[in-house]
N, C-alpha and C positions, 0 to 999 in steps of 0.2 A: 372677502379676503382682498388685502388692498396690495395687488400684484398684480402686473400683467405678463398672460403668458402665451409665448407661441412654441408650435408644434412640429418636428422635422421627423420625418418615421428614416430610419438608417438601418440600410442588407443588417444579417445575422442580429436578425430581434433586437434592433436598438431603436429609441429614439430620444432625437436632442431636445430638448427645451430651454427655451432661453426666458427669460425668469427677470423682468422688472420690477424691481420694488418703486411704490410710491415713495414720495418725500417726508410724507406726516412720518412714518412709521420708520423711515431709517432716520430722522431726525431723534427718534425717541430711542432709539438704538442708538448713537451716537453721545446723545447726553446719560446712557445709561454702561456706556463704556467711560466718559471722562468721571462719573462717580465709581469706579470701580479700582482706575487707575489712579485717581486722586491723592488716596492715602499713603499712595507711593510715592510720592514727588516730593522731595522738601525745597520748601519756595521761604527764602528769609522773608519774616514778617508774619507768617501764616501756620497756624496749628497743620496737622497734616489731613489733609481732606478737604483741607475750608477753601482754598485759594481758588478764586474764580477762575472759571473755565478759560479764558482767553487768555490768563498768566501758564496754566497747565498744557495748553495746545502747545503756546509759543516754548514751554521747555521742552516737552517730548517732539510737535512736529505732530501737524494735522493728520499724517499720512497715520503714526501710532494708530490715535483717535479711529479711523477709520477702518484700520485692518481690527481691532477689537471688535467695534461693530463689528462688524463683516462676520466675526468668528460666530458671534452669539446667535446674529439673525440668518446665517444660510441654514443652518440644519433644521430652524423653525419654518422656514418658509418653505424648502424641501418639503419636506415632509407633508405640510399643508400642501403643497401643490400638488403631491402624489394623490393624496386624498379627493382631492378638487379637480383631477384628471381621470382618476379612476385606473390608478398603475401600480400595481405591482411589481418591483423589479423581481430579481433572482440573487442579484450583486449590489455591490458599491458603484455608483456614479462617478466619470468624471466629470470632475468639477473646475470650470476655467473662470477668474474674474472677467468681466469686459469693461466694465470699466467701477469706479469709488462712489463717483456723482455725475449722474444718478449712480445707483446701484444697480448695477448689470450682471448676470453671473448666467454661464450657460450650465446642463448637466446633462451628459450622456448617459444615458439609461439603460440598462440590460434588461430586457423584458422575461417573463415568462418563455419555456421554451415552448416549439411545438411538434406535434408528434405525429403521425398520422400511418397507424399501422398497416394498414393494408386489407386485405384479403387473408388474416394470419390461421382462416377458421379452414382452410384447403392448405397449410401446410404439411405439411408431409416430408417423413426421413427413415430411410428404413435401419433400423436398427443391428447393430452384430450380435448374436449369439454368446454367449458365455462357454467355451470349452475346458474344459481343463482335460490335460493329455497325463498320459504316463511317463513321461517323461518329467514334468513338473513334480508330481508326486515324486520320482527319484530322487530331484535334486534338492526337495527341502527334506528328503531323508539323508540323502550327504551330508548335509548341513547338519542334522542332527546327529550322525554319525562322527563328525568333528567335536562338538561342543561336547560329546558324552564321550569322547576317546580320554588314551592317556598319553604323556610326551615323558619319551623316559631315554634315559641316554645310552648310546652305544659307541663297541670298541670298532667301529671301521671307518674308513673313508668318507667323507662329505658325503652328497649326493644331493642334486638339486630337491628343493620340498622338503630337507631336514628344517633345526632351528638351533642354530650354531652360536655360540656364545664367543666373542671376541675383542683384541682390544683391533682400531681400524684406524691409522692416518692415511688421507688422503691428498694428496699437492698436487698442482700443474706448476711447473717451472718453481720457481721460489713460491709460490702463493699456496699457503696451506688453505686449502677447500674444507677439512671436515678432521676432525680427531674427536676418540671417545676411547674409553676404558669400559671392558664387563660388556660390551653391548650386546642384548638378544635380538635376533633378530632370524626369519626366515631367508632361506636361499634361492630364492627363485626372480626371476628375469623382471615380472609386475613388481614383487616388493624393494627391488632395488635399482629401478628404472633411473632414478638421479645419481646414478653409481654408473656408468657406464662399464661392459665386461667386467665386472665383480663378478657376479655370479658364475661367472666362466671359471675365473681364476679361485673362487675356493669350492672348485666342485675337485675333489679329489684330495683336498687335503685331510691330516689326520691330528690327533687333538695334540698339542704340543707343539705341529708346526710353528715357525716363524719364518713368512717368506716377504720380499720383496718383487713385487712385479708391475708391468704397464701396461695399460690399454688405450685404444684412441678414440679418444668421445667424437660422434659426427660432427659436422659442423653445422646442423639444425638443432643440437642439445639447447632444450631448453634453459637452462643454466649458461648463461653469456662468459663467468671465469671459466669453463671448459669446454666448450665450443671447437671444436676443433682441434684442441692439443692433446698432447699424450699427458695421459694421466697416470699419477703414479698410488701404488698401492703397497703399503705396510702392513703388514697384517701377523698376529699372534692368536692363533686358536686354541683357544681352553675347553670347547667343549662341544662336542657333536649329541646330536637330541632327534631323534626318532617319533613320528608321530602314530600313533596304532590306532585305526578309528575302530569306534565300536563296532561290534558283528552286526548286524542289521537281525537279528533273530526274538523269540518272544520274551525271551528275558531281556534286553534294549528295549523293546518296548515295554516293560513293567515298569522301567525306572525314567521315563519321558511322563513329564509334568506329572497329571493327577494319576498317571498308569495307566497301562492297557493291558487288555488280556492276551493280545494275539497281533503281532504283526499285521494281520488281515484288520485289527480293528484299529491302530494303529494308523494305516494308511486311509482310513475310511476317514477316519477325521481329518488327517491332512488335507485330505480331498475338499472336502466339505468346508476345511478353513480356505483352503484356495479357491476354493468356489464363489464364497462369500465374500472375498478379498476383489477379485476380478469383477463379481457382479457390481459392488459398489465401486469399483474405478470403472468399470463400463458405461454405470448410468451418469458419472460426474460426467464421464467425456461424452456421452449423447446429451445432454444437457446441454453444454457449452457450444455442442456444435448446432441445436434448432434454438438458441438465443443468435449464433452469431447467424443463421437462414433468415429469423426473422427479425434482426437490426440488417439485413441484406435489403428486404424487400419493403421496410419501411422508410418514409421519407422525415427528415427532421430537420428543424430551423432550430439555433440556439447561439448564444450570445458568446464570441469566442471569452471572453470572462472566465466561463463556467470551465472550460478545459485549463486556464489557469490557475485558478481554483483548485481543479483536479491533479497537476503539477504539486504543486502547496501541498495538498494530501500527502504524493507517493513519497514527496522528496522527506517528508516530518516523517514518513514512516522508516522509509529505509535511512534515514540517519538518527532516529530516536528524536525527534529536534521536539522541545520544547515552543511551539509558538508563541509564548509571553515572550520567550527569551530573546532581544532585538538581534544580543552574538552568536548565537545559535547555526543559525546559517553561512555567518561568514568563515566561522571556526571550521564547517563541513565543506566551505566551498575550498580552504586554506588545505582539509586534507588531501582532500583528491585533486587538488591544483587543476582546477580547470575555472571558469570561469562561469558567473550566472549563468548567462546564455547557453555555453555548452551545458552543464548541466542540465538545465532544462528542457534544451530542446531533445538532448537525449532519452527523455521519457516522454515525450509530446505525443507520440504518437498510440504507448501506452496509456494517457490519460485520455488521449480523443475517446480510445476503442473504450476503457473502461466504464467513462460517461455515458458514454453511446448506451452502450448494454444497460446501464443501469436507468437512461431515463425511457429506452423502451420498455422495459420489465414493468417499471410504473406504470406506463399507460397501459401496457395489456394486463395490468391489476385491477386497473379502472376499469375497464373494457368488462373483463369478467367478474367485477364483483368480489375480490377476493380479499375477504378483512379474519380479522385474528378476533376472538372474543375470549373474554375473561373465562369462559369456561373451558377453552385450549390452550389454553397457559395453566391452568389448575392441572388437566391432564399429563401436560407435559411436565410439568415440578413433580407430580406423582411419580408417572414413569421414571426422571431421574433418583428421585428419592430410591423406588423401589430396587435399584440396582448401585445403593452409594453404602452399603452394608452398614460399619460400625459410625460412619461418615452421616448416616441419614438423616439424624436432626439437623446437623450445622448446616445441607446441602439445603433442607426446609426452611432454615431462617435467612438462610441466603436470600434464595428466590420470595422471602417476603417482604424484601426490598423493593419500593418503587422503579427503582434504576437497574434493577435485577431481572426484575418481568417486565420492561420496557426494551431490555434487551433482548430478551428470549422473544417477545412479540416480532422485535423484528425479524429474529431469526425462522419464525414461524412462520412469516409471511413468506418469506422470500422459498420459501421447502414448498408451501401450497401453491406459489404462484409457479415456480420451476413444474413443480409438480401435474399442475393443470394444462402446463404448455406441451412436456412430454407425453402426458393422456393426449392434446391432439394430434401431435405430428406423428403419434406410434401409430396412430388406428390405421384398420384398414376400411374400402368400403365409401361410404358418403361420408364428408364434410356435415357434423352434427348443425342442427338449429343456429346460427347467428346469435350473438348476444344485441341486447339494445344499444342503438351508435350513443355512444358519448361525446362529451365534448374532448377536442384534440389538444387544447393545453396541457399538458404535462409538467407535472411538478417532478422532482429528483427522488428515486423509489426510497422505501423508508428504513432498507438495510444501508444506507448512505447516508450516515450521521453527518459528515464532516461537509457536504455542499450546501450552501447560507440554504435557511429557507425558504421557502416561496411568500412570497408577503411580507418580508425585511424590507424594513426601509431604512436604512441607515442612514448617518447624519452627519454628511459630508464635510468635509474640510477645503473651504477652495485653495487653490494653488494661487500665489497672488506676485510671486519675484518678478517675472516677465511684465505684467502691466503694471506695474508700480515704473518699472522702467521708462515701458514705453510712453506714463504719462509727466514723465520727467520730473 
């Protein structure tokens, strides 16, 4: 390769290369830029394409000629160089000119990261319990005793917890706050929190009222038109409504979902669904808590790149952003009126942590061995299948989709490798067997579609405005 190259190793896994072309081969680039632009040029006297290079320089200006070159030949010689170095980045290179002639270009590299778990086979966390009390069973029976009640209307006075039907203006000073006609709505203090003393003021009245009254919003209301001021209230009541919850006895429970025979069976399943509900938010949260003991105790090098990267992800997710789309993000930056920077750096720290977890999780995949085979993805389509009822074929041609069980693999992965991390940290006792040391390179785990991946080499673009300048 007719390049020369030297080597600068730079903190957080970078390193610079600075990248000399010889003259043979950027001359051949160069006369393979002015036949490209050629047929651009109209030079009187000459069909277009034909006009000798010396007339084409002199109309476009040597510097053109050169930045063409330049474009065609760096991402060729990158690339070769990576090869001929033995480098893998993670990211895209900066890329600086040094200078046209010769051909000089530097390229900051984001290396692999690296990982080095530790001692993760003596972690240890002790785990909480799964309770459920009687008191929880009461209150998804409350709840149930709501949704199977009836709301039927009565001849007396308000009373907080009715659902009174009314029309409602609302003002402070001249500034009408709120007006509505027919409106339903419950009487109690939560549901009418942005009403300030509402609630007060129709606990007592009777259906037919029409009254006028005022109350004074704090002045921590969160509502900044009434902050402070007296608020005033119109109000015409049409209708007061009574809520009767169901008896809690065995006939309520005959008529709860599929039916139950007996109160007593009734609560057994509640039980059992709260059980089941708790035990799986139980193990999400021991999960998350022996990832984040062992991204604690592990040490790691990586390319600040990669958390930018990871930025790019969360911002595309929570603004839906289309990445082809170049307006995409100005349009979100235009909503939220703040500025790149703020935006960014207000998830920064979100993207470190998230990184982090995901490029330890890979290496203690590595570590133990943990891969997915076609025969656990067959099981797992099964198992779907077998609980998608009238849905079953569609759910089966789904998943025999390439892209369908490429996803599901990952998903598998990331359930076994979670899975194998809380088999160690639950046990009690000795620290099992050690797995074989691996190598501490770490690639980005493979539930993490969206971080480039390991062994990209992209094909840079150098930045050229600055030293075009500075070579006058």
């Amino acid at each position: 390769m007719a390049v020369k190259v030297t080597s600068e190793s730079l903190p957080e896994r970078q390193v610079k290369l600075q990248i000399e072309v010889d003259e043979d081969r950027h001359n051949q680039a160069i006369e393979s830029a002015y036949k490209k632009l050629a047929p651009r040029v109209q030079i009187p006297g000459f069909r277009p394409g034909k006009a000798p290079r010396p007339l084409i320089e002199k109309q476009l200006g040597r510097h053109r000629l050169l930045d063409e070159a330049m474009d065609q030949l760096v991402p060729k010689i990158y690339t070769e160089v990576l090869e001929q170095e033995e480098i893998s980045p993670v990211a895209q290179p900066a890329v600086e000119l040094v200078s046209h002639e010769p051909l000089v270009f530097t390229a900051t590299v984001p290396l692999q990261p690296v990982v080095e778990l530790g001692d993760y086979q003596s972690l240890r966390s002790p785990r909480d319990e799964v309770n459920v009390t009687e008191a929880q069973v009461d209150e998804a029976i409350d709840e149930l005793r709501h949704r199977y009640g009836t709301i039927e209307p009565v001849d007396r006075p308000a009373q907080k917890g009715d659902i009174l039907r009314a029309d409602i203006k609302v003002s402070a000073g001249d500034e009408s706050i709120f007006s509505a006609d027919e409106i339903e709505f419950r009487a109690t203090d939560e549901a009418l929190v942005s009403m300030p003393g509402l609630s007060d003021i129709l606990v007592g009245l009777k259906k037919g009222d029409e009254v006028s009254k005022t109350a004074k919003a704090p002045k921590d209301h969160t509502d900044e038109k009434i902050a402070g001021k007296t608020v005033k209230y119109e109000i015409t009541l049409h209708e007061v409504k009574e809520e009767k919850l169901a008896e809690p006895n065995d006939d309520f429970a005959k008529e709860v979902g599929e039916g139950f025979e007996t109160m007593l069976a009734l609560r057994a399943r509640i039980r059992e669904d709260i059980e089941k509900a708790e035990t799986e938010s139980n193990l999400r949260n021991y999960e998350t808590g022996v990832v984040d003991k062992l991204v604690e105790q592990a040490s790691l090098e990586y390319a600040p790149q990669m958390v930018e990267h990871e930025i790019d992800h969360i911002l595309e997710d929570q603004a839906n952003l289309d990445p082809r789309d170049p307006t995409a993000q100005l349009i979100y930056l235009q909503r939220l009126n703040k500025s790149e920077e703020e935006v960014r750096d207000s998830v920064r720290e979100q993207a470190t942590q998230r990184m982090r977890r995901s490029l330890v999780l890979s290496r203690f995949a590595e570590a133990e061995n943990i891969t997915v085979e076609d025969a656990d993805i067959d099981s797992e389509v099964e198992t779907i299948v077998s609980s998608s009822g009238e849905q079953a074929e569609m759910i089966r041609q789904l998943f025999s989709n390439e892209n369908a069980r490429d996803s599901l693999a990952r998903s598998l992965h990331t359930r076994k490798t979670l899975a194998r991390l809380v088999e160690i940290a639950s046990q009690d006792g000795a620290a099992p067997k050690k797995a074989p040391a691996k190598r501490a390179a770490a690639k980005k785990s493979d539930d993490d579609e969206k971080t480039p991946a390991a062994g990209e080499k992209p094909a840079p673009k150098a930045r050229r405005t600055s030293p075009r300048k500075a070579e006058g």
